[in-house]
DOFILUM-702089 format. One record per residue (C-alpha): residue number from 1; chain; x, y, z. Coordinates in steps of 0.001 Angstrom, whole numbers. Example, Ala and Ser with C-alpha at 12.3 -4.5 7.8 and 13.67 -1.06 7.14 Angstrom:
% DOFILUM-702089
+------+--------+---------+---------+---------+
| dopa | drenfi |      c1 |      c2 |      c3 |
+------+--------+---------+---------+---------+
|    1 |      A |   12300 |   -4500 |    7800 |
|    2 |      A |   13670 |   -1060 |    7140 |
+------+--------+---------+---------+---------+
END
This chain:
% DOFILUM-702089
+------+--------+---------+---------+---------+
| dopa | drenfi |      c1 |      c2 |      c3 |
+------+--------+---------+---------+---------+
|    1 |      A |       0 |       0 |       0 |
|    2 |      A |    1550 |    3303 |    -871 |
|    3 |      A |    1570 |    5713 |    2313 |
|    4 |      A |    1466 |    8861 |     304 |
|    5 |      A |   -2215 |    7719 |    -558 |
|    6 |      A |   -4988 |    7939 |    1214 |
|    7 |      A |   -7231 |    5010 |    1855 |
|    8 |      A |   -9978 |    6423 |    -392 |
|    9 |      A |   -7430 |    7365 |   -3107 |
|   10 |      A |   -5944 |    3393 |   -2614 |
|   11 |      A |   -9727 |    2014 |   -2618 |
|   12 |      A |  -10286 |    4107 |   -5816 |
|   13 |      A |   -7279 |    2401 |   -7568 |
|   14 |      A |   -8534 |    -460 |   -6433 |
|   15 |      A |  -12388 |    -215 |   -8434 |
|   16 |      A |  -10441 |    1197 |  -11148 |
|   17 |      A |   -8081 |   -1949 |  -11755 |
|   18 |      A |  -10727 |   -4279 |  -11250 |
|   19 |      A |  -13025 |   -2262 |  -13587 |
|   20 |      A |  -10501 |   -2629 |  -15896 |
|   21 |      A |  -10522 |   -6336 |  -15838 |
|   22 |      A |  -14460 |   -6355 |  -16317 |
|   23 |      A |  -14183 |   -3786 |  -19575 |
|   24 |      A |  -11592 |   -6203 |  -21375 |
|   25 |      A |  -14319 |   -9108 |  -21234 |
|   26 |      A |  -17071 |   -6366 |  -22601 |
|   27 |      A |  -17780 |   -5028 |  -25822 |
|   28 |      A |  -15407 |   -1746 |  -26390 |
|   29 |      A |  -18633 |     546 |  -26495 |
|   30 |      A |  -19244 |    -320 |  -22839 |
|   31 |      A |  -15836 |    1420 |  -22555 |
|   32 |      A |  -16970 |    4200 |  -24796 |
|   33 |      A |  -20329 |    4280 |  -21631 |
|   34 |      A |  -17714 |    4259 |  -18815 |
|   35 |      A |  -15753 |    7171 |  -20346 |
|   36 |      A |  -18789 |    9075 |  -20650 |
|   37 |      A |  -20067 |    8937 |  -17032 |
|   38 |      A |  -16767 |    8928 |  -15893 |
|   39 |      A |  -16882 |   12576 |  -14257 |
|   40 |      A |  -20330 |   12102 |  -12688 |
|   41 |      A |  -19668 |    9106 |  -10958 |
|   42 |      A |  -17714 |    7469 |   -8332 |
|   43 |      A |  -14654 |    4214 |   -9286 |
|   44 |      A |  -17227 |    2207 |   -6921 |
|   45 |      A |  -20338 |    2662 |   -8926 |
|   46 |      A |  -18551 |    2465 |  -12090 |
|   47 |      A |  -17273 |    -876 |  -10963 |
|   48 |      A |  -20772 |   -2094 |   -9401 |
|   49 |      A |  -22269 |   -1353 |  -13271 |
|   50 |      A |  -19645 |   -3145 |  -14870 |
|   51 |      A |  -20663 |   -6547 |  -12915 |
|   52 |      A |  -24421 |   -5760 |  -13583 |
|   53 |      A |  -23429 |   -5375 |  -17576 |
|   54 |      A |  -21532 |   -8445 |  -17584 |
|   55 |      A |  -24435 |  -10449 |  -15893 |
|   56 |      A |  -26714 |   -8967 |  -18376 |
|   57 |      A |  -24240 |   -9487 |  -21785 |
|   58 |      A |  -23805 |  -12805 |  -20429 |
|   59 |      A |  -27133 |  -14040 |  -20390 |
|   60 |      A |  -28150 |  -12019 |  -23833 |
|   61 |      A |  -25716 |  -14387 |  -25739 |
|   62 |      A |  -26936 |  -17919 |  -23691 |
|   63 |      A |  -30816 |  -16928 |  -24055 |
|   64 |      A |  -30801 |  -15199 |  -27450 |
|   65 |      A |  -29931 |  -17808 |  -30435 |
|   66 |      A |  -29064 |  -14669 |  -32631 |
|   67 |      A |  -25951 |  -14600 |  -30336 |
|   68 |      A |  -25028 |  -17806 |  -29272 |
|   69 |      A |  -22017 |  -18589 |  -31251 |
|   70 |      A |  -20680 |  -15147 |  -30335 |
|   71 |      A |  -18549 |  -14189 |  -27045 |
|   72 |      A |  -19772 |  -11332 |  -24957 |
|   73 |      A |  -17138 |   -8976 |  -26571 |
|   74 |      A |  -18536 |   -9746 |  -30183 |
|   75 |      A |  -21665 |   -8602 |  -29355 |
|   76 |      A |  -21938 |   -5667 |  -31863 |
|   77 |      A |  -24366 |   -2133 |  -31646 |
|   78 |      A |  -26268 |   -3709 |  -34439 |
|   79 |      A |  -27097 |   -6904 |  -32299 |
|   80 |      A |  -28080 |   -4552 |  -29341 |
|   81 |      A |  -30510 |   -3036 |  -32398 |
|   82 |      A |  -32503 |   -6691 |  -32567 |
|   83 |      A |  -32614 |   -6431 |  -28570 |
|   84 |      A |  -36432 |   -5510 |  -27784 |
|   85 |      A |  -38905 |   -4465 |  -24755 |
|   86 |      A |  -39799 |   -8023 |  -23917 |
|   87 |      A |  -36332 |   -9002 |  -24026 |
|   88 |      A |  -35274 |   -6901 |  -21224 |
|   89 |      A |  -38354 |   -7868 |  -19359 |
|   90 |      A |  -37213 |  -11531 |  -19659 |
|   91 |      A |  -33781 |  -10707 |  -18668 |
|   92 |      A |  -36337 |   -9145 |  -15220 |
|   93 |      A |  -37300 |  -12417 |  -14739 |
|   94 |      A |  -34348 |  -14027 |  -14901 |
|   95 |      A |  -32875 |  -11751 |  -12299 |
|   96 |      A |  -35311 |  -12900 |  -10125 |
|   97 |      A |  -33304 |  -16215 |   -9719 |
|   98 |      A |  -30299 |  -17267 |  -11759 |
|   99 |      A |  -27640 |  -19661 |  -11385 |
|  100 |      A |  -23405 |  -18410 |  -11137 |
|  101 |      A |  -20815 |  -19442 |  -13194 |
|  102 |      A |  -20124 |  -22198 |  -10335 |
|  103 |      A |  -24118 |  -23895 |  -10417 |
|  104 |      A |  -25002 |  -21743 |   -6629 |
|  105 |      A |  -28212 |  -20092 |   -7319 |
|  106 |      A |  -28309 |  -16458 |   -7110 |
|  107 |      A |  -31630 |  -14479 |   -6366 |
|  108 |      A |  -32299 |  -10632 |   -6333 |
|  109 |      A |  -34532 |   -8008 |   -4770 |
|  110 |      A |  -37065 |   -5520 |   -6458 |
|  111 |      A |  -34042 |   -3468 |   -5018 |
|  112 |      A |  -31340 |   -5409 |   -6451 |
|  113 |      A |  -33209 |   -5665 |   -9946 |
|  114 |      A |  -33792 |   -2064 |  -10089 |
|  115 |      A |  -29907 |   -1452 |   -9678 |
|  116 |      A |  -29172 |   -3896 |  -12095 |
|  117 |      A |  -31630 |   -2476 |  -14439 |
|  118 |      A |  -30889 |    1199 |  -13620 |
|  119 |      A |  -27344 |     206 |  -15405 |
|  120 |      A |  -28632 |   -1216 |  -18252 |
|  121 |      A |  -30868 |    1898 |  -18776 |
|  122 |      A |  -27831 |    4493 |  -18518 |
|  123 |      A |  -25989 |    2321 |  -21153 |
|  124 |      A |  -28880 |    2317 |  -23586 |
|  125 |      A |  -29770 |    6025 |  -22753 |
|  126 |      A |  -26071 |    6615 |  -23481 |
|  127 |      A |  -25800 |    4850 |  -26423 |
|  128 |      A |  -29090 |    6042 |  -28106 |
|  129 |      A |  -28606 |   10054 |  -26700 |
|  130 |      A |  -25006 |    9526 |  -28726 |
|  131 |      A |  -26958 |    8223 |  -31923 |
|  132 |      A |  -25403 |    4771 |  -31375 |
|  133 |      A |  -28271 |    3092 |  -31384 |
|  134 |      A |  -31922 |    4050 |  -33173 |
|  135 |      A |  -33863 |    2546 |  -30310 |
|  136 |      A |  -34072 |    2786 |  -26630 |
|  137 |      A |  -36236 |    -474 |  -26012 |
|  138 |      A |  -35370 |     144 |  -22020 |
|  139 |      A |  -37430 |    3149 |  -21157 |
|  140 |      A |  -40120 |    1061 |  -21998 |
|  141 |      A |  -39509 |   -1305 |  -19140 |
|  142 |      A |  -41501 |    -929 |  -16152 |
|  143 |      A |  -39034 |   -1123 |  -13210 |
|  144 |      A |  -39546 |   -2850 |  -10167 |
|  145 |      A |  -41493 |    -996 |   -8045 |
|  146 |      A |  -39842 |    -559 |   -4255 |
|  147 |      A |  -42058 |    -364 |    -947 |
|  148 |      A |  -41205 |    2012 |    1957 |
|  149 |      A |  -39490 |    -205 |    4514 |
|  150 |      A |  -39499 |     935 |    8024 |
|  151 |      A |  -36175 |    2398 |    9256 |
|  152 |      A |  -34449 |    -202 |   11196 |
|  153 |      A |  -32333 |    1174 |   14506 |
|  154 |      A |  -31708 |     686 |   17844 |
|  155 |      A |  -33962 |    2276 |   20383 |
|  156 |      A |  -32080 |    4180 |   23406 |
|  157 |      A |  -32324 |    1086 |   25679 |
|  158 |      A |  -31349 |   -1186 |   23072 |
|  159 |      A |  -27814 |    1646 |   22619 |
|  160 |      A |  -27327 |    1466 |   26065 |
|  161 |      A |  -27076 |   -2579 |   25971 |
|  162 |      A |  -25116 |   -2583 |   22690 |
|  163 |      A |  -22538 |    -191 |   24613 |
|  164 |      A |  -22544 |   -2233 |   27831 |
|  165 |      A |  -21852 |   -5343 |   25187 |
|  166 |      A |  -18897 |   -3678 |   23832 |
|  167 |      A |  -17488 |   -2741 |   26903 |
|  168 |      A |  -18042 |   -5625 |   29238 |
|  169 |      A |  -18383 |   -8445 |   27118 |
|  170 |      A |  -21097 |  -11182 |   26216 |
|  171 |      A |  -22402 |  -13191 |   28360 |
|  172 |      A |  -21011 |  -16630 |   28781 |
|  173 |      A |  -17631 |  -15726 |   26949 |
|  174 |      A |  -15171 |  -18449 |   26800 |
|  175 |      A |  -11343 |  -17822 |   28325 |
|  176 |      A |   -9970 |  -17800 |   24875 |
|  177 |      A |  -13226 |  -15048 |   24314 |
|  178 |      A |  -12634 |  -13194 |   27256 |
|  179 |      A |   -9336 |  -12578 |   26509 |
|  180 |      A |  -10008 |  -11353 |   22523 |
|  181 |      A |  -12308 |   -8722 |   23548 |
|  182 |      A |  -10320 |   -7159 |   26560 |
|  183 |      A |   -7593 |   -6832 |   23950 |
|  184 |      A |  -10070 |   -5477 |   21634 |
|  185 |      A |  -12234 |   -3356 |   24099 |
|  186 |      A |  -10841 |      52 |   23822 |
|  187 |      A |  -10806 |     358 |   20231 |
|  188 |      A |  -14573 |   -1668 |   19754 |
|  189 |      A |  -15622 |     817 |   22404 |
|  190 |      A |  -14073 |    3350 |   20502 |
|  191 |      A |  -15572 |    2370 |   17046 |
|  192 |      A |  -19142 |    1855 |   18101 |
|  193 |      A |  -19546 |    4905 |   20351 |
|  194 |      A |  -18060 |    6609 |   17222 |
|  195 |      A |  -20447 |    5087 |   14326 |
|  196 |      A |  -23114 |    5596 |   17106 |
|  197 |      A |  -22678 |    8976 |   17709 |
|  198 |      A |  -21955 |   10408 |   14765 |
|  199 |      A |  -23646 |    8778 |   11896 |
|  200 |      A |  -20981 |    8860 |    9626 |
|  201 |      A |  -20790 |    5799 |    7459 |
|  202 |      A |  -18510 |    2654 |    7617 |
|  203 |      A |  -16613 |    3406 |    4965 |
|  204 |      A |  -15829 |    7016 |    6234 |
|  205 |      A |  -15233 |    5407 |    9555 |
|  206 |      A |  -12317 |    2958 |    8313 |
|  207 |      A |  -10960 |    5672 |    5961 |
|  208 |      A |  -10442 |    7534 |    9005 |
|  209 |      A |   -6415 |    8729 |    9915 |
|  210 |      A |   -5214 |    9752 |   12992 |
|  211 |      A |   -4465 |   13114 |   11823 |
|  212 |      A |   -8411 |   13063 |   10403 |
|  213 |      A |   -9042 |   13204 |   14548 |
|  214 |      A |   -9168 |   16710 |   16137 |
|  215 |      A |   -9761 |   16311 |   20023 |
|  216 |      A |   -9453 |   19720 |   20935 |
|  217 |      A |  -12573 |   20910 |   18859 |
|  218 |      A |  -14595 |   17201 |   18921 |
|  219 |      A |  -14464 |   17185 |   15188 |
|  220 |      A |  -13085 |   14342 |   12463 |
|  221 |      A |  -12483 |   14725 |    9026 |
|  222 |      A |  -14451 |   12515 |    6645 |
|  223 |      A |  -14303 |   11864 |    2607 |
|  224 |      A |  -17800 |   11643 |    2213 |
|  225 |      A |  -19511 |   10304 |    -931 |
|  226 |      A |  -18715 |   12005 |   -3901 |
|  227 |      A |  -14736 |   12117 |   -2726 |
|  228 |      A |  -15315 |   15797 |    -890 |
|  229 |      A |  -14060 |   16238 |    2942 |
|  230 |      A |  -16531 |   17448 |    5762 |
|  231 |      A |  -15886 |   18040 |    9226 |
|  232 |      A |  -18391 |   16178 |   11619 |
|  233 |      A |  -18719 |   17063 |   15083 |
|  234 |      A |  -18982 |   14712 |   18051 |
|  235 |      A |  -19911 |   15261 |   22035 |
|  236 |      A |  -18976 |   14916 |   25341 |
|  237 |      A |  -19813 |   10517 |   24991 |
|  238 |      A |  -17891 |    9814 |   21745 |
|  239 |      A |  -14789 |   11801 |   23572 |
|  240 |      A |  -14702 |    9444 |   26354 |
|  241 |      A |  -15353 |    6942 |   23945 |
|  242 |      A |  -11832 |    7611 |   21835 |
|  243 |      A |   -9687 |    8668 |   24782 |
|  244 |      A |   -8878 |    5108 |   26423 |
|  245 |      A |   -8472 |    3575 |   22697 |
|  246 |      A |   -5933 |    6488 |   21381 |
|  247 |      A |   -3753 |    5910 |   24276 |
|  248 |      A |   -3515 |    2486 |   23475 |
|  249 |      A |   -2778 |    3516 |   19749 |
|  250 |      A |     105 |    5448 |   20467 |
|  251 |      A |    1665 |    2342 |   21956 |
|  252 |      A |    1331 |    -298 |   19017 |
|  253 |      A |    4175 |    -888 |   16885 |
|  254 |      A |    5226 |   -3005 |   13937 |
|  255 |      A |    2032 |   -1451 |   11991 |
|  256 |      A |    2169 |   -2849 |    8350 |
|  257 |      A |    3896 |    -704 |    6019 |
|  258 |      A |    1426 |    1677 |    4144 |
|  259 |      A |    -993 |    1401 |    7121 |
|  260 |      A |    1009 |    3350 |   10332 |
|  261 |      A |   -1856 |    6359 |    9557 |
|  262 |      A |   -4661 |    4497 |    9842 |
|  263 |      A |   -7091 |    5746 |   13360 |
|  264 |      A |   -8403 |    1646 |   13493 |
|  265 |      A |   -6237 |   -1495 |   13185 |
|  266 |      A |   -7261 |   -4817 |   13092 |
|  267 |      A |   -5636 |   -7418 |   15134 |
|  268 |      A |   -3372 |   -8112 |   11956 |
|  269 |      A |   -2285 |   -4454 |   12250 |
|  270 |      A |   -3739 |   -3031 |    9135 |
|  271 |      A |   -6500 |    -644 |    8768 |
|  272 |      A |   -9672 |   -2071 |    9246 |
|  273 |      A |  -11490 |   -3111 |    6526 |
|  274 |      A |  -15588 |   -2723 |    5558 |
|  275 |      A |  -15866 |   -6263 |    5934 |
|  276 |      A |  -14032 |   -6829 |    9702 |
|  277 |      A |  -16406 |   -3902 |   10888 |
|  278 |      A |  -19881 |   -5496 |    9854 |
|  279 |      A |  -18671 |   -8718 |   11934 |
|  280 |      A |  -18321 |   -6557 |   14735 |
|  281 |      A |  -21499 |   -5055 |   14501 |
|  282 |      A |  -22991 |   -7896 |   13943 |
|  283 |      A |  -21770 |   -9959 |   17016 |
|  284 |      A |  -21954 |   -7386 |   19643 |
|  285 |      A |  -26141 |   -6752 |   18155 |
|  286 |      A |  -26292 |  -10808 |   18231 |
|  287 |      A |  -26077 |  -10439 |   21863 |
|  288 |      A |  -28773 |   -7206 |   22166 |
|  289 |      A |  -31621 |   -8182 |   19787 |
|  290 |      A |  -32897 |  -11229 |   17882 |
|  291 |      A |  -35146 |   -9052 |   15866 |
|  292 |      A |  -33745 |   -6626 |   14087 |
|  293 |      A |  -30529 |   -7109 |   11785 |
|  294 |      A |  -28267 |   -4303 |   13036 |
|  295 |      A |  -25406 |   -3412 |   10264 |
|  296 |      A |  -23343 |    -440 |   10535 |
|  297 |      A |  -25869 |    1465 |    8448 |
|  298 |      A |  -27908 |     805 |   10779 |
|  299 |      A |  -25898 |    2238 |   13515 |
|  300 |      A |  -26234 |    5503 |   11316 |
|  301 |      A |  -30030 |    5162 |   10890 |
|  302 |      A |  -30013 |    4875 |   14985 |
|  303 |      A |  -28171 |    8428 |   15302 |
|  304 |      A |  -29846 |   10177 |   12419 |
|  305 |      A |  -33367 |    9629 |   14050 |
|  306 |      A |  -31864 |   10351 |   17595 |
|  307 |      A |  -31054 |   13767 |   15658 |
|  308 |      A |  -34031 |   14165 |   14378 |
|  309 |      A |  -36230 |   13433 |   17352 |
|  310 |      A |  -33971 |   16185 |   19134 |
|  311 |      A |  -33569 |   18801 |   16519 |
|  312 |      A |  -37040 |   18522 |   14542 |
|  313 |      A |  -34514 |   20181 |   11575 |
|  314 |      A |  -34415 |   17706 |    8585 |
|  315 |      A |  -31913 |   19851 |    7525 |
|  316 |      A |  -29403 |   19829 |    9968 |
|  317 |      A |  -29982 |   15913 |    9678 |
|  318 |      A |  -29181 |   16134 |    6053 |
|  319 |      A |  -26130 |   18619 |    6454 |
|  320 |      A |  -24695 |   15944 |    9027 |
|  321 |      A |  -25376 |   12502 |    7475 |
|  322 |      A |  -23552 |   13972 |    4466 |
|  323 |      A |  -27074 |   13808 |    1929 |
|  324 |      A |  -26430 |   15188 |    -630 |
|  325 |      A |  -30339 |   15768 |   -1425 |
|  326 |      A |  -32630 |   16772 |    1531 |
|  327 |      A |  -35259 |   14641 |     187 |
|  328 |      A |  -33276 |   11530 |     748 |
|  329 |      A |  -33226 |   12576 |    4124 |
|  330 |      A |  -37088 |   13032 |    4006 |
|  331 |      A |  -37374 |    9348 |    2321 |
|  332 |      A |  -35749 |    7664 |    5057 |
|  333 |      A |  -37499 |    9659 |    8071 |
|  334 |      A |  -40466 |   10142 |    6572 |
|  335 |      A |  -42621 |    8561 |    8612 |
|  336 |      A |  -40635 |   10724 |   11427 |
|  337 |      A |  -41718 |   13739 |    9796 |
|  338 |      A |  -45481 |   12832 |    9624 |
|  339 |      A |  -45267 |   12200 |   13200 |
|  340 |      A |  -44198 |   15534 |   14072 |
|  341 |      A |  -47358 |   16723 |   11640 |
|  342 |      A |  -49368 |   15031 |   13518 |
|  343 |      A |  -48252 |   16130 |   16748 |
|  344 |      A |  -49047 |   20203 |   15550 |
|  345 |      A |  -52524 |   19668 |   15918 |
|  346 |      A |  -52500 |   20239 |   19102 |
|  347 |      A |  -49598 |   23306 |   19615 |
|  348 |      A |  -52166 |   26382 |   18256 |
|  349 |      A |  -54901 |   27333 |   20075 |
|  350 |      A |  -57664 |   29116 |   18379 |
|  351 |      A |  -59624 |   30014 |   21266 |
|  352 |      A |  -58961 |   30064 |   24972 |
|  353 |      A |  -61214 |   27430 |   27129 |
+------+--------+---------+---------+---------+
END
């Protein structure tokens, strides 16, 4: 890992080689696509659209005889021309439940087929817009249509318990258990209290340096989506949270080379990944609540309805989860926001009793 980069410049490399790989098994006006939404979109997006497109190229030359003695990559713009409506709305179906390359069946969501659809949409709105193509046969697909799902978080006692978790330890632990998590404690404690009370996402959260962490003003410096920086502000509890850990952190050595900035190491002394975080979640909410499937986004779904609840200002909750769009903030806390409606009925009073 080269020190001089950041984690989110390293990560970026890292979409961009694999996406890379994906483009030289796909027809070279796919490339011609990702060059065009290059500077509107992220190396992570780009790459998630790449897999979607191969899934979908894939299954055009198995299903269609017009293209079964082709490979993907000889799939030409006049083949895409013979490609119509009900095509794409069998290629819905087969989303629905496929088998991978190794026989293990694979089944989406409405959510997951939307994505996957939303891809092949921007390439044929790209190719047609460009004069490619003649016909757009995907904007006559109707997508999957997504129901509101209740926001999933932790209610105060249930933060209280998760905290106690972290810091004392599950129930029942074994010796060899005991002993992981008091060697872990400080910087779990330190983690949690930190996705907990700030909302800021995983990703931000293991991109994090030490220099990114400014005590004196309870602040951190994030690369939100997008690849901008923010400042996000933490109390009194997320203080107390990071003090024991960063004195420990000063005090590990033999960090792996490219990684002696990261704030969190795992046990292997590397910056945490994505991946080692949603474990951790996951087994300290295990030991909370049987009902709910806590992730780390949930963690941030817990603080940015503790914000709202407090502040009333869907605003401020946008400004600080890092939305780019208020009314994603709105989506997600909607049902929030209609009970604070509901609870004006009752502030004005029209005529004394």
């Amino acid at each position: 890992m080269d020190k001089n980069k950041t984690y989110h410049e390293q990560k970026a490399i890292e979409y961009t080689k694999k996406l890379r790989a994906y483009l030289s098994e796909l027809p070279a006006y796919v490339t011609t696509f990702f060059r065009g939404i290059e500077p509107n979109t992220q190396p992570r997006t780009r790459l998630a659209y790449a897999i979607d497109l191969k899934v979908f190229f894939e299954w055009l030359r198995q299903a269609n005889p017009l293209f079964k003695d082709k490979t993907v990559k000889e799939i030409t713009l006049d083949d895409l021309e013979h490609v119509e409506t009900f095509d794409l709305e069998e290629y819905m179906e087969y989303l629905k439940l496929r088998e991978s390359d190794d026989g293990l069946e694979i089944t989406n969501s409405d959510t997951a087929i939307k994505r996957k659809m939303s891809a092949l949409r921007g390439l044929y709105g790209y190719l047609f817009k460009n004069e490619m193509i003649s016909t757009n046969p995907s904007v006559k697909v109707n997508m999957p249509k997504l129901h509101e799902k209740a926001i999933v978080r932790l209610d105060s006692d249930e933060i209280v318990k998760f905290l106690d978790t972290v810091d004392d330890g599950a129930v029942n632990m074994t010796d060899r258990q005991r002993k992981a998590h008091e060697q872990n404690r400080t910087r779990d404690l330190a983690l949690m209290t930190l996705l907990l009370g700030t909302g800021i996402r995983v990703t931000e959260c293991v991109g994090l340096n030490v220099n990114d962490l400014d005590m004196k003003n309870s602040r951190i410096k994030v690369t939100r989506k997008g690849g901008y920086e923010a400042y996000v502000y933490f109390g009194e509890e997320v203080c107390e949270g990071l003090k024991p850990y960063l004195e420990d952190r000063v005090n590990i050595t033999d960090i792996v080379s490219g990684h002696e900035d990261a704030l969190f190491l795992s046990n292997q002394k590397k910056r945490m990944c994505v991946r080692t975080v949603e474990k951790m979640v996951k087994k300290y909410a295990m030991q909370v609540t049987s009902t709910k499937k806590i992730t780390p986004h949930k963690l941030r779904s817990t603080y940015g309805t503790a914000l709202y609840r407090e502040t009333g200002d869907i605003y401020l909750v946008a400004d600080v989860l890092g939305h780019k769009d208020v009314n994603t903030t709105r989506k997600h806390y909607a049902a929030l926001e209609d009970e604070r409606r509901r609870q004006a009925k009752d502030a004005v009073r029209l005529r004394e009793e």
